[in-house]
C-alpha positions, 0 to 999 in steps of 0.5 A, a space after each residue: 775744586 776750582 772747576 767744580 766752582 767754574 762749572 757751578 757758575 756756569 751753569 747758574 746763569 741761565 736759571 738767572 735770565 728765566 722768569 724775565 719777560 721784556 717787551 719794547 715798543 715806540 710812543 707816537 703821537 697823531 702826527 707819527 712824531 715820538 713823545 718823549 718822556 712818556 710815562 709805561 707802567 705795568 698794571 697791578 705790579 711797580 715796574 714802570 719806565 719812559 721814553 727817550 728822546 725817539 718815543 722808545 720804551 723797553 720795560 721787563 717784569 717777573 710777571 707773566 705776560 697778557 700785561 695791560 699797560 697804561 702810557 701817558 704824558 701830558 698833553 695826551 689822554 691816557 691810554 691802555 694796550 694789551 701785550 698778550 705775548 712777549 717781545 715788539 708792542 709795536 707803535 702805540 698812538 696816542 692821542 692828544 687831549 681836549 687842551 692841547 688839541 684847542 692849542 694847536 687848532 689855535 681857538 
């Protein structure tokens, strides 16, 4: 009985992992320096997460890919991307604001 039950679980872990799409990347901003605490959603679901301290992002969903993400952060327009396939969205731009561009040009 016990490797009836042994074998049962060992064969449900894999239906478990199915279904999870993942998809990671970098924020940085127009210098390449990382934005921390950005803001990753999914469009149209409830998944959403941040960046660390290095601009990474890791964010997974029961949704099937083709996924449009929306990032922001303050300071910085908000931006759109497109994941058409799973896995690296690579590094992701963005690009600062009418404000915080005034700032650093000093006006």
């Amino acid at each position: 009985m016990r490797i009836v039950i042994f074998m049962l679980v060992l064969f449900s872990f894999p239906c478990l992992g199915m279904g999870q799409n993942v998809v990671s990347g970098k924020i940085i901003d127009e210098l390449g320096l990382p934005i921390y605490f950005a803001s990753v959603e999914i469009n149209d679901t409830n998944e959403a997460t941040y960046t660390d301290f290095d601009g990474n992002f890791s964010i997974e969903s029961d949704k099937d890919f083709h996924w449009k993400l929306n990032i922001s952060s303050k300071g910085y327009k908000t931006e759109s991307y497109f994941v058409l396939s799973g896995g690296s969205a690579g590094e992701i731009v963005l690009q600062y604001d009418e404000e915080l561009r005034k700032l650093l040009e000093g006006q």
